[in-house]
C-alpha positions as semicolon CSV with decimal commas, in nm:
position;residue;x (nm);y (nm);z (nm)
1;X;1,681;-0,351;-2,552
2;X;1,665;0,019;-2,404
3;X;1,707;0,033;-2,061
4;X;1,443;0,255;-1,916
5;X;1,605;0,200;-1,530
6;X;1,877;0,043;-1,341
7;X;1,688;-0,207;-1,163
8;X;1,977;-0,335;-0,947
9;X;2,055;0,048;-0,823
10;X;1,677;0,129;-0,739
11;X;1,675;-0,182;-0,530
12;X;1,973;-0,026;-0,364
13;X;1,911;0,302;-0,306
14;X;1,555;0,202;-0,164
15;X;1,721;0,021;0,073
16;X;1,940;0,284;0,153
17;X;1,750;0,533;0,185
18;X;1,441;0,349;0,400
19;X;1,448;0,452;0,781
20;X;1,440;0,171;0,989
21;X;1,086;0,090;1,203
22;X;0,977;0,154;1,535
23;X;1,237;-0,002;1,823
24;X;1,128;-0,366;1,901
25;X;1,274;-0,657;2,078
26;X;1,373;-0,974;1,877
27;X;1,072;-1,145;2,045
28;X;0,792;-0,859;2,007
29;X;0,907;-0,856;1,620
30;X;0,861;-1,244;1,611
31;X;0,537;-1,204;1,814
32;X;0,399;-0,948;1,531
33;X;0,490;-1,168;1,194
34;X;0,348;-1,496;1,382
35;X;0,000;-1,269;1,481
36;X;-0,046;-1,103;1,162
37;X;-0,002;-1,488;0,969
38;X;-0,215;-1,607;1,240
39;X;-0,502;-1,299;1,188
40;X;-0,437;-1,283;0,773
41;X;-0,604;-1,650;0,792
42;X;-0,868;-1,541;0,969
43;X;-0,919;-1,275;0,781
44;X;-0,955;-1,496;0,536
45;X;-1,219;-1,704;0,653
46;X;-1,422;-1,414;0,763
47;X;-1,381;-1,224;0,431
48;X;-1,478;-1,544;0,203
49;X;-1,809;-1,576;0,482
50;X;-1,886;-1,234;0,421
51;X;-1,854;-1,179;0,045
52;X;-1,908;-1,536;-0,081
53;X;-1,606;-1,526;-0,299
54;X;-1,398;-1,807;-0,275
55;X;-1,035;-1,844;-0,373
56;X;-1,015;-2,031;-0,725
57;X;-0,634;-2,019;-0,799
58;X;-0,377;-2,139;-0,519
59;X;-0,221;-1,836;-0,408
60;X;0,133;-1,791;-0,212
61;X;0,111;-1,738;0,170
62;X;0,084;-1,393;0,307
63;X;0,482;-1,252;0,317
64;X;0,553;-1,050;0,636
65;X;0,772;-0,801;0,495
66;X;1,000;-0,482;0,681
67;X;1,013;-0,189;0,446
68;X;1,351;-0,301;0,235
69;X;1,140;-0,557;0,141
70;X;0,852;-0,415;0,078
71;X;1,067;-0,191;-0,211
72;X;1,276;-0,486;-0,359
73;X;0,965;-0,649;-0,414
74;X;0,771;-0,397;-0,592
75;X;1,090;-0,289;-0,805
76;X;1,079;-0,674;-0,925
77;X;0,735;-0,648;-0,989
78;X;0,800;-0,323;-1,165
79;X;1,069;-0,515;-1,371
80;X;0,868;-0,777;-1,476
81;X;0,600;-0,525;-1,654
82;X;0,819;-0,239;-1,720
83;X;1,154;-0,399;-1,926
84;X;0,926;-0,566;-2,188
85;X;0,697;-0,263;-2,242
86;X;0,950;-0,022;-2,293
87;X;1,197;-0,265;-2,492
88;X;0,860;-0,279;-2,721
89;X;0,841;0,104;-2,743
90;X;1,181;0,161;-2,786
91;X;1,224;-0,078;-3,112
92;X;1,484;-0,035;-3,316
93;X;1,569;0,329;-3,217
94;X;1,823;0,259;-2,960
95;X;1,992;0,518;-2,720
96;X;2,356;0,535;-2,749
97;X;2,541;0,392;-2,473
98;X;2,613;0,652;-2,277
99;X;2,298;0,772;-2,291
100;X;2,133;0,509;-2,214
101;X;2,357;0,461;-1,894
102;X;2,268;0,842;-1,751
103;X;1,938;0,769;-1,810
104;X;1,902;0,449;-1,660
105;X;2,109;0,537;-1,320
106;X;1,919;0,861;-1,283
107;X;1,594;0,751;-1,330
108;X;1,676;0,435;-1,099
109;X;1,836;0,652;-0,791
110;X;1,473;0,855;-0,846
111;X;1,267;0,552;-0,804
112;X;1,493;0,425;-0,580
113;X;1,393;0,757;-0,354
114;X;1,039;0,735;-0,450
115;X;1,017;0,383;-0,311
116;X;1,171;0,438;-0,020
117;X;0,891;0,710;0,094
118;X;0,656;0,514;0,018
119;X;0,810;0,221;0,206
120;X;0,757;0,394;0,533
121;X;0,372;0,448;0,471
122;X;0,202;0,149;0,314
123;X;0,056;-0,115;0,570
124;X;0,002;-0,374;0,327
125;X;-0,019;-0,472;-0,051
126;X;-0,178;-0,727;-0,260
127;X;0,114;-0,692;-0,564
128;X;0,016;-0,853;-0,891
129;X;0,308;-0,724;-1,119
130;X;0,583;-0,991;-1,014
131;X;0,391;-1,316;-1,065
132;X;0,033;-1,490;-1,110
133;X;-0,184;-1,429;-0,906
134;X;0,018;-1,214;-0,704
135;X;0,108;-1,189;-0,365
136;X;0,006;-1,049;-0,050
137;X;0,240;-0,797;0,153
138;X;0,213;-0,710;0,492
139;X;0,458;-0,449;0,665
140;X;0,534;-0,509;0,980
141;X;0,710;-0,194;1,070
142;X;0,475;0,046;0,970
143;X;0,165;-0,176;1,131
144;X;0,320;-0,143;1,464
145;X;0,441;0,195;1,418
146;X;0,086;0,328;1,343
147;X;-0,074;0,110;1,578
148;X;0,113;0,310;1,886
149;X;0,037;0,656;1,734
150;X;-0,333;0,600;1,684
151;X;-0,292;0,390;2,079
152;X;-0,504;0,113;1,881
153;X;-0,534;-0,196;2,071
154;X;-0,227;-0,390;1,849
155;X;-0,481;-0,715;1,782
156;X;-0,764;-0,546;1,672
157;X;-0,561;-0,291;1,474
158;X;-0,370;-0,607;1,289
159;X;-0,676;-0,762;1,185
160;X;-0,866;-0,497;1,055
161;X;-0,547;-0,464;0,831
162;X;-0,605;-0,775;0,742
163;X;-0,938;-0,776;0,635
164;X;-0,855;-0,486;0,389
165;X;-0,559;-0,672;0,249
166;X;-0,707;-0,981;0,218
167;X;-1,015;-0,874;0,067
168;X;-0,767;-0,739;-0,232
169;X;-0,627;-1,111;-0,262
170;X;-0,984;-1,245;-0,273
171;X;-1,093;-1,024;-0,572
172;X;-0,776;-1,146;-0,764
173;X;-0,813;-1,487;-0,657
174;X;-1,167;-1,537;-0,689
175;X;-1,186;-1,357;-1,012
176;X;-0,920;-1,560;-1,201
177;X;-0,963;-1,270;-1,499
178;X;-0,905;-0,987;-1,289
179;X;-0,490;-0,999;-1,308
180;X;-0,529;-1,015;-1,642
181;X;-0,757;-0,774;-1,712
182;X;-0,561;-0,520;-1,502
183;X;-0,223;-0,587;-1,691
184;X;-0,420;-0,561;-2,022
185;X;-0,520;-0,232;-1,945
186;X;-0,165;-0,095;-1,814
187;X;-0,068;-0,304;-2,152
188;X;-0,358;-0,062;-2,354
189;X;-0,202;0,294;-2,196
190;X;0,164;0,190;-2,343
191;X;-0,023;0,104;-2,668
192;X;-0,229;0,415;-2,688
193;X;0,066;0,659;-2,650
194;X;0,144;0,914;-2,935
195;X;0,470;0,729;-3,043
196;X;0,633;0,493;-2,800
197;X;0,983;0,711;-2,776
198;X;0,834;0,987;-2,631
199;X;0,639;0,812;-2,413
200;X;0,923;0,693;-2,248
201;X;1,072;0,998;-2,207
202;X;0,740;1,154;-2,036
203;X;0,765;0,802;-1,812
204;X;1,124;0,972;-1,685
205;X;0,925;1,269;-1,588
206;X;0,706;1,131;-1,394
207;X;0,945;0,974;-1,214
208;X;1,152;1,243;-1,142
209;X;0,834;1,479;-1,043
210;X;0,777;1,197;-0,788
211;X;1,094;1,254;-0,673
212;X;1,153;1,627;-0,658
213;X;0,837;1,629;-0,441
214;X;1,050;1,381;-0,210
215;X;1,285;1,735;-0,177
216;X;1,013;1,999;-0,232
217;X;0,680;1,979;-0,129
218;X;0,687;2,325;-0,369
219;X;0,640;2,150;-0,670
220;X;0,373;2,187;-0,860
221;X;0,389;1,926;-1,121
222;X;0,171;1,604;-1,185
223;X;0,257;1,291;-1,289
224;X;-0,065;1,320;-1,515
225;X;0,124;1,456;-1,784
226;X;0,235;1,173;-1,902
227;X;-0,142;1,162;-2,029
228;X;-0,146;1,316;-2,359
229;X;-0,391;1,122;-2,556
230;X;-0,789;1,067;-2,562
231;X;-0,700;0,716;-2,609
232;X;-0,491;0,695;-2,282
233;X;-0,751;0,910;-2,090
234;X;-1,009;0,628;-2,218
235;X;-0,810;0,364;-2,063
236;X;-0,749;0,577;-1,782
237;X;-1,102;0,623;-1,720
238;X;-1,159;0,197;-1,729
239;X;-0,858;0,184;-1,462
240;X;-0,975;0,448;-1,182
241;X;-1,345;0,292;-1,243
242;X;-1,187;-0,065;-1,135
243;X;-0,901;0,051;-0,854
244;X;-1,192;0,247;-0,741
245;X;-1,445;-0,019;-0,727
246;X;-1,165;-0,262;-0,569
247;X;-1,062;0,026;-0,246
248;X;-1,429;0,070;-0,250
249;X;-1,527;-0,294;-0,197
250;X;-1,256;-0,390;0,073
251;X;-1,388;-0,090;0,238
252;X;-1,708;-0,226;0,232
253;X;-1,599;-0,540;0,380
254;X;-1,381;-0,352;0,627
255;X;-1,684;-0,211;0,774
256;X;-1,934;-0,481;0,724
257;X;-1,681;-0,756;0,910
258;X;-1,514;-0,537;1,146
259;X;-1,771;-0,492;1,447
260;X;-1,849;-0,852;1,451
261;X;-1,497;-0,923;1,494
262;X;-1,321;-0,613;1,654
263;X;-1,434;-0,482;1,953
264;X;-1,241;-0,142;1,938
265;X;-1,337;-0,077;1,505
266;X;-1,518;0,256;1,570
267;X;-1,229;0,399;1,756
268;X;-0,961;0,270;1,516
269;X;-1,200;0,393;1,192
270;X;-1,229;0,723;1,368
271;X;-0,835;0,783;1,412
272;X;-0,706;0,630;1,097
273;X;-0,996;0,856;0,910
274;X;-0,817;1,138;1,117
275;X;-0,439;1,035;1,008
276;X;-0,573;1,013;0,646
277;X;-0,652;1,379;0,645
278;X;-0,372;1,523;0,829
279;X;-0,038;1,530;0,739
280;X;0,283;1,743;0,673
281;X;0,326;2,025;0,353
282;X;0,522;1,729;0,222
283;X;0,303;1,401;0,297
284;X;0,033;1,642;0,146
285;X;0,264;1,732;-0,165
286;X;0,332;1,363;-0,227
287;X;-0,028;1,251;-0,154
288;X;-0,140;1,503;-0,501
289;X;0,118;1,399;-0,711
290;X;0,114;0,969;-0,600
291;X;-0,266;1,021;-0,646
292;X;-0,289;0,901;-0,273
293;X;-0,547;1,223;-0,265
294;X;-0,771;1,095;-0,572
295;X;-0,761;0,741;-0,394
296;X;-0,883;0,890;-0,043
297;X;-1,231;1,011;-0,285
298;X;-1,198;0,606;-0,423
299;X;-1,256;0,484;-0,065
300;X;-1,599;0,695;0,005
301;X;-1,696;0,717;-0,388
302;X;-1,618;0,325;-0,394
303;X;-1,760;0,204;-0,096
304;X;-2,062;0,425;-0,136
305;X;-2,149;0,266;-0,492
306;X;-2,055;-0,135;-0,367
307;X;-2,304;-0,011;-0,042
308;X;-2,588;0,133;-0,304
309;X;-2,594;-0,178;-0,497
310;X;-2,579;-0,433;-0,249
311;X;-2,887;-0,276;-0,073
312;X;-3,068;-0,295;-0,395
313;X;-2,972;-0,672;-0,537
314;X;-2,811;-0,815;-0,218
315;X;-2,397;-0,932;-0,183
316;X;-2,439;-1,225;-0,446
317;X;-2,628;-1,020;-0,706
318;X;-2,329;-0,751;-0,650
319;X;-2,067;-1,012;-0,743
320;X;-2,219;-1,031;-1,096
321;X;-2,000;-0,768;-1,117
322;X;-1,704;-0,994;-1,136
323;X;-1,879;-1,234;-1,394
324;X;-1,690;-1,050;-1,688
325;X;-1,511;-0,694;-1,736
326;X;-1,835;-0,607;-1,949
327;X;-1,992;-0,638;-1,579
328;X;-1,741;-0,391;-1,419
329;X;-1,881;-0,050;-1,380
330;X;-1,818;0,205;-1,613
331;X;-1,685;0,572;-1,471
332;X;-2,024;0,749;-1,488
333;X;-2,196;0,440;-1,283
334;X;-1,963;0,474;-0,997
335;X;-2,203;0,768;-0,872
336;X;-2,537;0,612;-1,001
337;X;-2,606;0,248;-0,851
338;X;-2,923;0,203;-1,000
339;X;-2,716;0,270;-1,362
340;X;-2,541;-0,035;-1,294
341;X;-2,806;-0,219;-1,183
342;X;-3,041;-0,172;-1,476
343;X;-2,746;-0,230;-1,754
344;X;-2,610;-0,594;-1,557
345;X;-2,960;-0,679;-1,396
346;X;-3,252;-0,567;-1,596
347;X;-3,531;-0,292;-1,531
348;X;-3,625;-0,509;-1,339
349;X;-3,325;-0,657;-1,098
350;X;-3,354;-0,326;-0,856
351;X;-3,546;-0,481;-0,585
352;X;-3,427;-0,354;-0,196
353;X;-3,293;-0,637;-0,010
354;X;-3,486;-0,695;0,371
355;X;-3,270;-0,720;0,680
């Protein structure tokens, strides 16, 4: 099978290259896993009140990760879905050796570098790649390190995290299809490439683009290239319309949950909303070419359309949209509500909810 990636020297250079957190005794760092275990339950609770979707597959307990972690668990979720894809693509036409070992150890130390930015950013994940249903992630460094440079009260801060995070795990867990679904599509883009060798190759390119931005913030590349067909940009299309209606709908919940819970969410909304639009020629450079940018517009396009159709069928005639992927919005709907509403609802299912 071709090797698209040293795994094992990803993992390592992730680790090596990850800065370490924000200074913290032994028992403040206990203190913040026990808390954010504690306030991901609650979250929970509050979340499940809110939307009326209820967990139907057991799911793991919330893993309070530092950022090493964080990367060696997304580069074995990565492994899971990435070997067997590109063993498929590759077939028959094997690399030689050599080859194959360049390209594997170079494309793994890029990752590797990749995942180690990012592993001083995120706050928390819900990560479906590595196993069903998936699993929740929490980063503990970077929670307390951004909770002292916004001067958010740390509880309040925490669980507001949590309700974002665990509104993820809810849409995967109380939509038994969704993991599926997702995977099926990333499955689709592999299938719809113009000949599965070069497609690999153009998968190396992305990766190193990512990368070089690491270095310089110069670059003017996109990792979009590795789109090349209308078949791709089809499937695409189906993915941003669902990873924009899932950012979109935790938002939702962020905002609908948070003041009845968090005394201080208007002045932590106000701050992050700030640290989302600032940033260094290189946090801005890595932003473009991660797509972090295009998923900035999937938070206000998202939570705009899950706040248009709730106000015209109410939250339970909204979550027909997770009866089926035929009821997930299509691209063009995102903007248009009332689209939506008259394709899953009828004419006559647009009636304005009171109160």
């Amino acid at each position: 099978m071709a090797q698209f990636v040293d795994w094992d020297l990803a993992a390592a250079t992730a680790g090596a290259l990850s800065k370490s957190g924000p200074r913290v005794s032994y028992a403040e760092a206990t203190e913040v896993v026990s808390e954010l275990r504690r306030l991901t339950d609650e979250a929970a609770g509050h979340v499940a009140d809110y939307t009326g979707l209820r967990s139907q597959v057991a799911h793991p307990p919330v893993r309070v990760v530092d950022r090493r972690d964080w990367a060696a668990a997304n580069i074995a979720g990565l492994r899971e879905v990435i070997t067997p894809l590109v063993g498929r693509l590759a077939g028959d036409k094997q690399p030689g050796p050599l080859t194959e070992a360049i390209g594997s150890r170079v494309t793994a130390i890029q990752a590797g570098t990749v995942l180690a930015y990012l592993s001083g950013r995120v706050l928390g994940q819900y990560e479906v790649f590595s196993g069903d249903p998936g699993q929740l992630l929490l980063v503990a460094p970077n929670i307390v390190e951004v909770e002292r440079k916004l001067g958010a009260d740390p509880r309040d801060f925490r669980l507001w995290v949590c309700l974002h995070e665990v509104t993820h795990r809810t849409q995967f867990t109380s939509v038994p299809w969704m993991r599926a679904y997702f995977l099926g599509e990333v499955q689709a883009f592999v299938d719809a490439s113009q000949g599965g060798e070069h497609l690999v190759e153009r998968l190396r390119r992305g990766v190193a683009t990512l990368s070089d931005a690491v270095k310089d913030p110069e670059s003017r590349a996109s990792v979009l290239d590795i789109v090349q067909t209308p078949a791709q940009r089809a499937v695409l299309d189906r993915l941003t319309a669902l990873m924009t209606l899932l950012e979109g709908h935790a938002e939702f919940v962020m905002d609908g949950v948070g003041p009845q819970v968090i005394p201080s969410v208007e002045r932590i909304r106000a701050a992050f909303n700030r640290r989302r639009e600032t940033g260094n020629p290189l946090e801005k450079a890595i932003r473009r070419l991660l797509g972090v940018d295009v998923k900035m517009r999937q938070y206000a396009e998202g939570r705009k359309f899950v706040h248009g159709v709730v106000e015209r069928v109410g939250m339970d005639g909204f979550n027909k949209i997770f009866n089926s992927p035929l009821t997930l919005p299509r691209l063009d709907e995102l903007g248009d509500p009332d689209a939506w509403v008259a394709r899953v609802h009828g004419p006559a299912g647009a009636t304005p909810t009171v109160g």
